[in-house]
C-alpha positions in Angstrom: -27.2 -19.8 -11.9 -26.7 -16.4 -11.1 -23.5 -14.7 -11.9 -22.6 -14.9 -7.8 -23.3 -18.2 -7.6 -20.6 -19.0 -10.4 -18.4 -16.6 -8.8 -19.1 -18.5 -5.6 -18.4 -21.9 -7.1 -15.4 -20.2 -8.7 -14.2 -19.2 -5.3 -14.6 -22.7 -3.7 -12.6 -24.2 -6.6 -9.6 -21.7 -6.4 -9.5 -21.9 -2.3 -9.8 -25.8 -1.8 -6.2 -26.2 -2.5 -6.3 -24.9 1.1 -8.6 -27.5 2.7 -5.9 -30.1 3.1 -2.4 -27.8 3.3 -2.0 -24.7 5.2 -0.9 -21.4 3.6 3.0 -22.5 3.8 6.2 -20.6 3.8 8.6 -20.5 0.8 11.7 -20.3 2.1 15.0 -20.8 0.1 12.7 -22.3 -2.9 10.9 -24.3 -0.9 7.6 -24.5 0.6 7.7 -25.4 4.1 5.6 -25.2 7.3 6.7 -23.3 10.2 9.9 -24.9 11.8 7.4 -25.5 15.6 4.5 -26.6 12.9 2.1 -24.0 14.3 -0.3 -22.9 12.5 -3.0 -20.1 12.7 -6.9 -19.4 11.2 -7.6 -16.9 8.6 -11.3 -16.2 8.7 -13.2 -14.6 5.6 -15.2 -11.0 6.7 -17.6 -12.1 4.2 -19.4 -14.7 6.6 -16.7 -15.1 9.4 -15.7 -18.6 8.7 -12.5 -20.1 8.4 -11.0 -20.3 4.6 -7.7 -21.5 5.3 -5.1 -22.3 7.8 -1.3 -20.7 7.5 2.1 -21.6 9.0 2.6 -19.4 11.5 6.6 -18.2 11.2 8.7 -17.2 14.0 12.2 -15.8 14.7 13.7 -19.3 13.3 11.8 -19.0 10.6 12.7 -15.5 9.5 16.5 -16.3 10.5 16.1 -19.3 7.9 14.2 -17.0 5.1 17.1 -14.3 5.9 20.1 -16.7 5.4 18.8 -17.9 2.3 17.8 -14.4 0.8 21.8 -13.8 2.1 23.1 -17.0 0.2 21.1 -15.8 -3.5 22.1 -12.4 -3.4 25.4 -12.4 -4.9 24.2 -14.2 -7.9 20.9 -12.1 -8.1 23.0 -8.9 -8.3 25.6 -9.9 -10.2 22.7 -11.3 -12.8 22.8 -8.6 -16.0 19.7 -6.1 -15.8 18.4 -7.4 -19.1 18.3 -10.9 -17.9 16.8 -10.0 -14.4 14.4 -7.7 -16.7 13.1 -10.7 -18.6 12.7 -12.5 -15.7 10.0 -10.0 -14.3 7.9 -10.0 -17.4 7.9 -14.0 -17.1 6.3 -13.2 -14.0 4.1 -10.4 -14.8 2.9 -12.5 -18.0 2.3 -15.4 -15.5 0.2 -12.9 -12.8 -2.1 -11.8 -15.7 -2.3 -15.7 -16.5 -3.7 -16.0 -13.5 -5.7 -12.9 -12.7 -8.9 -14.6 -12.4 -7.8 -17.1 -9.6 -6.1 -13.6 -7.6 -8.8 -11.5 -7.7 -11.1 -14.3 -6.5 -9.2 -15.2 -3.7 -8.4 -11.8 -2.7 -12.2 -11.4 -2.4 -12.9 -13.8 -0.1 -9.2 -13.2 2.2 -10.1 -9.5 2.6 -13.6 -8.4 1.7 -13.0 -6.5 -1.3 -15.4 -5.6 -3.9 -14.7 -8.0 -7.1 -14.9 -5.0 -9.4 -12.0 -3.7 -7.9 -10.1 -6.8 -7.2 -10.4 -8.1 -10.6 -8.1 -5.4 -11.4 -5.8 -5.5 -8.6 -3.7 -8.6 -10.4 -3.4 -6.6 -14.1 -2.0 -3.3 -11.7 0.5 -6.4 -10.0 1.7 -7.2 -13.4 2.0 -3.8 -14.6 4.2 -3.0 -11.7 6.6 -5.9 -12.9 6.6 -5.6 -16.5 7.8 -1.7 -15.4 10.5 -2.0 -12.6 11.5 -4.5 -15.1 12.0 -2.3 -17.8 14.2 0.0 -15.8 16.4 -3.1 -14.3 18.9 -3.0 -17.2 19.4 0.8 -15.8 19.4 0.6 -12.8 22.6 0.5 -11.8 23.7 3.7 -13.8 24.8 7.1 -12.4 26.2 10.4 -13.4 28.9 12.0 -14.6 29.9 15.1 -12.9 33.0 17.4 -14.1 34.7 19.8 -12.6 38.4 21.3 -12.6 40.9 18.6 -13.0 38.5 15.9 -11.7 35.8 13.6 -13.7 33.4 11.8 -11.3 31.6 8.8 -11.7 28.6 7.5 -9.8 26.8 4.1 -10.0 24.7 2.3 -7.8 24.8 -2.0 -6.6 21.8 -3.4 -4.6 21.8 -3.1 -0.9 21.7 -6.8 -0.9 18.7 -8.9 1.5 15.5 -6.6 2.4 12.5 -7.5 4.3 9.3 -6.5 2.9 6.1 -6.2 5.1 2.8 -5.7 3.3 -0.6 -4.6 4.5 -3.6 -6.4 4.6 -5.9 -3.7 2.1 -5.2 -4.5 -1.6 -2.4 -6.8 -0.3 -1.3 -8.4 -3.8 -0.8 -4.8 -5.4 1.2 -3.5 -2.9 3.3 -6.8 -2.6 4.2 -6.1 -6.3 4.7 -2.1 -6.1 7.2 -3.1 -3.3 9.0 -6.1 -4.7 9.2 -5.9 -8.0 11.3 -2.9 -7.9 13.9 -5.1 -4.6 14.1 -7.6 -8.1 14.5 -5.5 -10.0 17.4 -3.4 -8.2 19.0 -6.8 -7.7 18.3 -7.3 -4.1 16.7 -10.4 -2.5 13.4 -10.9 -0.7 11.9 -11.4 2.9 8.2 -10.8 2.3 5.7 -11.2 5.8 2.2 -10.9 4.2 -0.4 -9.0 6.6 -1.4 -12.0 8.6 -5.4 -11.5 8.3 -4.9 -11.6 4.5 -2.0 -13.4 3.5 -3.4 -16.1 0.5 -2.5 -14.1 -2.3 1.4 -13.2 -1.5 1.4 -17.3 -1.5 0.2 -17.1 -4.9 2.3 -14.5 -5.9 5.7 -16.2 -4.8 4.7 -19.6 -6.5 3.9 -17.5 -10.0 7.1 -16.2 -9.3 9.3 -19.3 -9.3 7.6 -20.6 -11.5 8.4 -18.1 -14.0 11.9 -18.7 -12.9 13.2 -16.6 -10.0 15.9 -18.5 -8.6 15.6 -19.9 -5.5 16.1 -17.8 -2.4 15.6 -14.8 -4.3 12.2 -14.6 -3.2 11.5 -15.8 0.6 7.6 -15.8 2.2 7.3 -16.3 5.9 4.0 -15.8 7.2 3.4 -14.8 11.2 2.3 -11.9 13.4 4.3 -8.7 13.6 5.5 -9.8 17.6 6.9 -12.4 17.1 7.9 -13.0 12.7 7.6 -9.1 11.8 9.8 -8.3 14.7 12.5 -10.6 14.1 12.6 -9.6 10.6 13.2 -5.8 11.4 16.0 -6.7 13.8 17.9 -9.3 12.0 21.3 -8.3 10.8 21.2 -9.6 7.9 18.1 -7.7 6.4 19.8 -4.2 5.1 16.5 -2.5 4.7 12.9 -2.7 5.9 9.9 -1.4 3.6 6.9 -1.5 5.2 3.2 0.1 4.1 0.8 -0.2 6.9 -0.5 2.0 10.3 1.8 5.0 11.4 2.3 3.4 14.9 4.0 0.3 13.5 5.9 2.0 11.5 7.6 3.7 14.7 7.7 0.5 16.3 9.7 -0.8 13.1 12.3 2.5 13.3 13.1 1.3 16.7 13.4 -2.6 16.4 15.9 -1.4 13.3 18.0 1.3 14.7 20.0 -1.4 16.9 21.7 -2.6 13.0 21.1 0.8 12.0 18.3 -0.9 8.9 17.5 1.6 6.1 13.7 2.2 6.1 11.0 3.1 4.0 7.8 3.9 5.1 4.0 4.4 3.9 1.6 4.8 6.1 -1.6 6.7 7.5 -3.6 9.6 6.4 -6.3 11.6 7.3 -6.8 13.2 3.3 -8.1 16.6 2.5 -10.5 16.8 -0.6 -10.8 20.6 -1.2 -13.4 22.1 -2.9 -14.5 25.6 -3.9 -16.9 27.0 -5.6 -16.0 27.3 -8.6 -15.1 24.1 -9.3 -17.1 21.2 -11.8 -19.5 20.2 -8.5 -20.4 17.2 -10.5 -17.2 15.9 -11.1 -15.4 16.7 -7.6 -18.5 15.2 -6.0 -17.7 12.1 -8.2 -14.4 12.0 -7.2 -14.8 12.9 -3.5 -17.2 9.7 -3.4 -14.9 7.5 -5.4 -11.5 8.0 -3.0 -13.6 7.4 0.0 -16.1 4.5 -0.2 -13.8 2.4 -3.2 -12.4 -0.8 -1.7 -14.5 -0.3 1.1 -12.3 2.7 2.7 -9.4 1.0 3.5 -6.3 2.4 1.8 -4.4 5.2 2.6 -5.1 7.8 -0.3 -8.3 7.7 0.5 -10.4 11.3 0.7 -11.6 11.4 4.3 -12.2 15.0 4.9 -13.9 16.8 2.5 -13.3 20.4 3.2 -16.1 22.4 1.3 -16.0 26.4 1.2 -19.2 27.7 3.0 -21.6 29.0 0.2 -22.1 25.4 -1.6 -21.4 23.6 1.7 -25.0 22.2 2.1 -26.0 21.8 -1.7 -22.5 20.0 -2.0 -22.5 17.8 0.9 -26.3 16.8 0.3 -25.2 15.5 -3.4 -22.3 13.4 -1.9 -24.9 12.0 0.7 -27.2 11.3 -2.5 -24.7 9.4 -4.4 -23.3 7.5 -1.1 -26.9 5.8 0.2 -27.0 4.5 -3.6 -24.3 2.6 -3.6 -24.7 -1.2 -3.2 -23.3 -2.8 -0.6 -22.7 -6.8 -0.7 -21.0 -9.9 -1.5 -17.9 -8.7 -3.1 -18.1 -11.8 -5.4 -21.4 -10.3 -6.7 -20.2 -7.8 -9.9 -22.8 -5.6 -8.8 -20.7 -5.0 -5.4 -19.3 -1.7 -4.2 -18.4 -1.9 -0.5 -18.0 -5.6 0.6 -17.1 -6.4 4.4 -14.2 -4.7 6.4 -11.2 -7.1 7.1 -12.0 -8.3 10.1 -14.2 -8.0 13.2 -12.1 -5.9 15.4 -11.5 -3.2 12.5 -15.4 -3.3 12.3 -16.3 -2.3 15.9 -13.5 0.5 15.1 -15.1 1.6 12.5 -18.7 1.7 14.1 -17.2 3.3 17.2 -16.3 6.1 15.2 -20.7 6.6 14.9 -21.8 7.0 18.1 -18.2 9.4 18.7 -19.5 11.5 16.2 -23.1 12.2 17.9 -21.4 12.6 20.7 -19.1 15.8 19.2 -22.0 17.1 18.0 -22.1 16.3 13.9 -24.3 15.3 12.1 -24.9 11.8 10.2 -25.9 12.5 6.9 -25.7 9.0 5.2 -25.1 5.6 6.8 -23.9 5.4 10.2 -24.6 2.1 11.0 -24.3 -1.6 10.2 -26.7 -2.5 7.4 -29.1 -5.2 8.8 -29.3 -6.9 6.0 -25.5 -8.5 6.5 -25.5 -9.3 9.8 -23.0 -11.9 9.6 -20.1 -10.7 8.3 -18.1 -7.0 8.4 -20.2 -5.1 6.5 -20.7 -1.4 7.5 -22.8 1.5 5.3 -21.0 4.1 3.4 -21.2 7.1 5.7 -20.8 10.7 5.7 -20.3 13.0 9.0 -21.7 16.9 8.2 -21.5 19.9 10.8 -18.2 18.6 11.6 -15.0 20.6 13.0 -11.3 20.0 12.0 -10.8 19.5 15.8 -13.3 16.5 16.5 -11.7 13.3 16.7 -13.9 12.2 13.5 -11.9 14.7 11.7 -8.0 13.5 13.0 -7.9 10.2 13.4 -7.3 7.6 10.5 -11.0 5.9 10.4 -9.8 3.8 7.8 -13.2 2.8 6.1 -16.0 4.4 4.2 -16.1 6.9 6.3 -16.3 10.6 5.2 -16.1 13.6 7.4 -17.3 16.9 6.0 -16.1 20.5 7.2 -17.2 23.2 5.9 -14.4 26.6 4.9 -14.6 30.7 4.9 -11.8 31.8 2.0 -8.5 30.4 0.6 -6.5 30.6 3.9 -9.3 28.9 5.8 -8.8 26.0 3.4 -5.0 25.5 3.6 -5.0 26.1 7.5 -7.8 23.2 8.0 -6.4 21.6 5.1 -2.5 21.4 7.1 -4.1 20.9 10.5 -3.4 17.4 10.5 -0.2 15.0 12.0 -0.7 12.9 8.1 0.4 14.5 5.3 0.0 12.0 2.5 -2.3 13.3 -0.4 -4.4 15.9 -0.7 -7.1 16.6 -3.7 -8.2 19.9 -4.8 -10.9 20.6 -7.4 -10.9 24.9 -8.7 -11.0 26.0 -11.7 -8.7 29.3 -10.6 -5.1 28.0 -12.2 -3.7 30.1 -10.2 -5.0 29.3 -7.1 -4.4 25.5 -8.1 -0.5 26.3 -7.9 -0.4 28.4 -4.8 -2.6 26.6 -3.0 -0.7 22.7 -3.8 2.6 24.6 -3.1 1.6 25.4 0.5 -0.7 22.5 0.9 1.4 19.9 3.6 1.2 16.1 1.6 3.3 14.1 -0.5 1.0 13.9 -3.5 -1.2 16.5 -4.7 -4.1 15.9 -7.2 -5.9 18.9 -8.8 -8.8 18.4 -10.3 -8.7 14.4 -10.7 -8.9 12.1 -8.2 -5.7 9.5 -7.2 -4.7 8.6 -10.7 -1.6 6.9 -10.5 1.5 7.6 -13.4 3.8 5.0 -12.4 7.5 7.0 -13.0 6.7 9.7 -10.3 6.9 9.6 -6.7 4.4 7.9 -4.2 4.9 8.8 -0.4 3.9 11.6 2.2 4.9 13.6 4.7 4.8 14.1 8.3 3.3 10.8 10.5 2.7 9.8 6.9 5.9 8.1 5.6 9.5 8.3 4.8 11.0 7.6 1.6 9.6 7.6 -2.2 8.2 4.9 -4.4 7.7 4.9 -7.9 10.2 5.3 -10.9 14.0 5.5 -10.0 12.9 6.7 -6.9 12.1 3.4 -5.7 16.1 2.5 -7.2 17.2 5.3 -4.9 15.9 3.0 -1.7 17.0 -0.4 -2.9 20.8 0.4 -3.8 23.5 2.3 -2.7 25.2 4.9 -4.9 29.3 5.3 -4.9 31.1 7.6 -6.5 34.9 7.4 -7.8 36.7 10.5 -8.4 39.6 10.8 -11.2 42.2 13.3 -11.6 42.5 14.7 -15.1 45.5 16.9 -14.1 48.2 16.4 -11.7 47.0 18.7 -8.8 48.4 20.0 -6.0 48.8 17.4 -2.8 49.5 19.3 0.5 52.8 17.6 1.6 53.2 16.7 5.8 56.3 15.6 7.8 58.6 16.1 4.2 
């Protein structure tokens, strides 16, 4: 038996639990179906058959999930940081117990390549065992003096948020989003991405059974009209954070500005990887490759412009079309797997529209640019790379969100910043010199939340993880996350008895 085969078996195994019970809610500790019983398909990309059946959640659903996320709260915050942190390492210890059964599942719910899945879970754990470290802290302020007056600040848990996840990577970014909630001492609504919502089911069940009190934790699965929309307006939900496509997240500022919801939001980007000359070619070109056609193209750090200064332009893009038509694309349970399917048909013909847009702007296709024949079943599509290309062509400023690249080719410094900030996204940006110098003026100016020089996106958990412009608001990541999930007071004391302005005496 060959080692997909197994995996295959492996798969069937872990998703038969499925066969006979849909993909339920959990909703006050309790898993329950949808309060009309409707239901809806979730189709693997891999083959475009059916792996699973979930409740489909509604306003009645979410207005259950948010009453009892309202009814655990006091407890939850009022639980000491040190017990709430060994709660969360429970959980992570459970997640890497299980790691196997995530990954696998994962693979088949969203097309992802196993060799990046089966590390997804480990990064999920991770995020607990961390934002549980920090839990007994996280309440603590400052101290601040000045003339005759000591102030104190702490921080308390905003009390029930709503968490909406995306369906790339979906059980990582469930965990980098709600493990810091638990850990601030809020409570949870969580709505999964509907096209790939298996794995939140296992995470909540891992959870509790870890020993997250009931209600703490609340799943409702559903669509974002009817059970996402309900969730950003309900009045009991003090905060929304959501991590998906920059239009939703408008549509989400708007459903919460009627009970004026705190939001935090990651979303799109169109990513400059910058590259001069006298950088190590070898390694940028690695790195270029790596943030682009990993997990298929679909997450938001990815580098989808590769700006290139002119004179190593065609030796530069010509490697990086080299090392993309040499990567394997298939089965993402195979271990030899790269680029699996895409998530789902529709995002497919997206992504393949983007082909024939590009001849028709005039660039060039240098790699891929099609469907590979060989999978002509499920959502597969070839790593690609766009030359000739101009910073204005379409193929250049909209979020393509596969393995897509788009390469544009730079005169001097300014040339690189100016196409570089020529964008509505600002979330990363990557820029490979070997001038230090350059490295700090250039990242100073350069419009993005997160900045990598001479690396590609490698993640240090205590700093901050958002962008700019159409590309987010807020920060993730350390006690930036705390700064979303709680409010901060401060009480002022007199130390001396200072003048009061006296009125009608």
């Amino acid at each position: 038996m060959s080692a997909l085969e197994s995996n295959l078996e492996k798969a069937r195994q872990y998703l038969a639990r499925f066969d006979q019970t849909p993909c339920l809610n959990q909703i006050g500790g309790e898993a329950v179906a949808a309060s009309d019983g409707a239901t809806f398909e979730i189709v693997s990309p891999v083959d475009l058959k059916p792996i699973a059946r979930a409740a489909h959640g509604k306003a009645a659903d979410i207005d259950r999930a948010a009453k009892a996320a309202k009814a655990a709260f006091a407890d939850w915050a009022a639980l000491p940081g040190a017990e709430r942190k060994a709660i969360l390492h429970r959980i992570a210890d459970a997640i890497v117990a299980r790691a196997e059964e995530i990954a696998f599942v994962e693979c088949m719910d969203t097309g992802q390549a196993l060799r990046f899945m089966s590390k997804a879970a480990l990064r999920g754990a991770e995020n607990f065992r961390f934002f549980g470290d920090r839990a007994p802290q996280a309440a603590d302020g400052q101290t601040l003096h000045t003339a005759g007056q000591v102030n104190m600040t702490k921080r308390s848990p905003i009390g029930p948020v709503g968490i909406i996840t995306p369906w790339n990577t979906p059980f990582m970014l469930s965990t980098w989003k709600i493990a810091p909630a638990l850990a601030a001492g809020c409570t949870v609504v969580h709505k999964p991405a509907e096209l790939s919502p298996l794995s939140a089911r296992l995470l909540v069940e891992i959870a509790e059974e870890a020993g997250l009190p009931k209600g703490v934790w609340n799943l409702v699965n559903g669509f974002g009209e009817d059970a996402g929309k309900a969730l950003t307006e309900h009045p009991d939900i003090k905060a929304i954070g959501f991590v998906g496509e920059s239009r939703t997240g408008q549509m989400i500022m708007r459903q919460g500005s009627e009970t004026l919801k705190r939001v935090h939001f990651e979303l799109g980007g169109k990513n400059p990887v910058v590259v001069f000359a006298d950088a190590d070619l070898e390694r940028a070109a690695d790195a270029a490759v790596f943030m682009i056609y990993s997990l298929n193209g679909e997450r938001c750090t990815s580098s989808s412009r590769l700006l290139v200064e002119e004179s190593i332009y065609d030796s530069f893009t010509a490697k990086v079309a080299e090392k993309a038509k040499r990567i394997k694309i298939g089965h993402p349970l195979d271990p030899d797997t790269t680029i699996g399917p895409l998530i789902h048909t529709v995002h497919e013909e997206k992504v393949l529209s983007y082909f024939d847009l590009a001849r028709q702007e005039g660039a060039t296709i240098a790699a891929g640019g099609r469907k590979p024949p060989e999978f002509p079943d499920g959502c597969y599509v070839e790593p690609t790379l766009f030359t000739n290309a101009r910073n204005s062509m379409r193929i250049a400023q909209e979020e393509i969100f596969g393995p897509v690249l788009t390469a544009i080719p730079f005169r001097d410094e300014a040339d690189a910043l100016a196409l570089a900030n020529d964008t509505q996204y600002g979330l990363t940006g990557y820029l490979w010199t070997s001038d230090v110098t350059r490295a700090f003026r250039f990242s100073d100016a350069l419009e993005a939340g997160m900045i990598w020089v001479n690396s590609e996106n490698t993640r240090h958990l205590p700093t901050p993880f958002g962008g700019v412009k159409n590309s987010g608001i807020g920060r993730d990541g350390g006690d930036w996350s705390f700064d979303f999930y709680m409010e901060t007071k401060n009480v002022a004391f007199a130390t001396s008895a200072h003048r009061i302005p006296k009125l009608g005496g």
